[in-house]
C-alpha positions as a Python dict, from the first residue, in 0.01 Angstrom:
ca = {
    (1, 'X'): (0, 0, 0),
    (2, 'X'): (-276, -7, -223),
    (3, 'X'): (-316, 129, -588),
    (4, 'X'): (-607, 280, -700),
    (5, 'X'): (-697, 250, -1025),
    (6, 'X'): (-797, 553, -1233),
    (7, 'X'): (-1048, 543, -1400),
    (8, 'X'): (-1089, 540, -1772),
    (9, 'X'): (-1294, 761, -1962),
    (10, 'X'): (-1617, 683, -2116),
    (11, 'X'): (-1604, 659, -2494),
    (12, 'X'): (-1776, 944, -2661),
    (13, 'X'): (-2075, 895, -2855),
    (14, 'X'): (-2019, 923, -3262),
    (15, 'X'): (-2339, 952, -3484),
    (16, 'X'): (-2350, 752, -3841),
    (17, 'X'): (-2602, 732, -4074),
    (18, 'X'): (-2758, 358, -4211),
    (19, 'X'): (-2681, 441, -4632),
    (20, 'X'): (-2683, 74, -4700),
    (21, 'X'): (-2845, -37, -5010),
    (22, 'X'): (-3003, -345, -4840),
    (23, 'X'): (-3242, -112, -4614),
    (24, 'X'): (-3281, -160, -4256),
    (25, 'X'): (-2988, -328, -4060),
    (26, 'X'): (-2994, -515, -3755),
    (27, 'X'): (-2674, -374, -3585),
    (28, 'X'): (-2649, -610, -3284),
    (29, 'X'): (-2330, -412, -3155),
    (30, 'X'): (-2622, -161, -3023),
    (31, 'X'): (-2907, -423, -2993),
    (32, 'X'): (-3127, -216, -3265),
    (33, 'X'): (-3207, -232, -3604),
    (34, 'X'): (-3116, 86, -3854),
    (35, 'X'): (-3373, 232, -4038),
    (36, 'X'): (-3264, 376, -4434),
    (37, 'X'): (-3103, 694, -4379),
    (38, 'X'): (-3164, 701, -4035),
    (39, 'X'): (-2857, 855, -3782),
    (40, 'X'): (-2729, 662, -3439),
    (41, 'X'): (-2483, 699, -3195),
    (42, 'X'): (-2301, 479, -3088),
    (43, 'X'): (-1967, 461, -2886),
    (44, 'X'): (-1630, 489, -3044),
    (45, 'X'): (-1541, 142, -3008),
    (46, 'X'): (-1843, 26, -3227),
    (47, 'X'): (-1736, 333, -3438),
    (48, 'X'): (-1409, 171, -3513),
    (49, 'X'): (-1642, -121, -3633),
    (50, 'X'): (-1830, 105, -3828),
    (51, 'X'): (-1599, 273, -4009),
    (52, 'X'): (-1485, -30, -4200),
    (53, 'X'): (-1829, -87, -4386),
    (54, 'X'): (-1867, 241, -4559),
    (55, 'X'): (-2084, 99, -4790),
    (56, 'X'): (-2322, 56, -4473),
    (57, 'X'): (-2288, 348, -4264),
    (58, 'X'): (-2128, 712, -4311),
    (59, 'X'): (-2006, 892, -4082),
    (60, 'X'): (-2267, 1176, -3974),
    (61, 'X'): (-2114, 1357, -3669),
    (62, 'X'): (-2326, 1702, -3626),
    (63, 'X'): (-2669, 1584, -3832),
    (64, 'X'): (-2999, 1544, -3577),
    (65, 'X'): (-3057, 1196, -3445),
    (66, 'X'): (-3331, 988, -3601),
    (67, 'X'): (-3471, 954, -3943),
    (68, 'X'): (-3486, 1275, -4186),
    (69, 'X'): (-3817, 1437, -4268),
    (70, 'X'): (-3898, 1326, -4567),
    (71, 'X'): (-4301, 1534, -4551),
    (72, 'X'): (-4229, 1824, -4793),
    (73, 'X'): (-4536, 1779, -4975),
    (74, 'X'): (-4761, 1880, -4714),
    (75, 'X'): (-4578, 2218, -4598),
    (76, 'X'): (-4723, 2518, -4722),
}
């Protein structure tokens, strides 16, 4: 008799946002580096990670992806 294994479900992406004080970050958990201010996903076990260095990242579940837009001046 054999036992299939079920299989386990893939971690959900979370979204942070890069509000360290030292600028960009290399975040090798992803392969990337963070721009300032910029929000990522990333799966919940680098989440977990994440979470511990709030002085790095905050958690931004619900903003767009990317960097903000930061061109007010030109809109008219």
């Amino acid at each position: 008799m054999t036992r299939k294994s079920t299989p386990q479900p893939e971690a959900l992406p979370t979204q942070f946002r890069n509000v360290s004080p030292l600028g960009a970050l290399d975040v090798p958990a992803i392969g990337r580096i963070i721009q300032p201010q910029e929000v990522f996903e990333v799966r919940e076990d680098v989440a977990a990670l994440l979470t511990h260095q709030p002085e790095h990242f905050a958690p931004a579940d619900g903003e767009p992806l990317g960097l903000p837009d930061t061109d007010t001046e030109g809109a008219s």
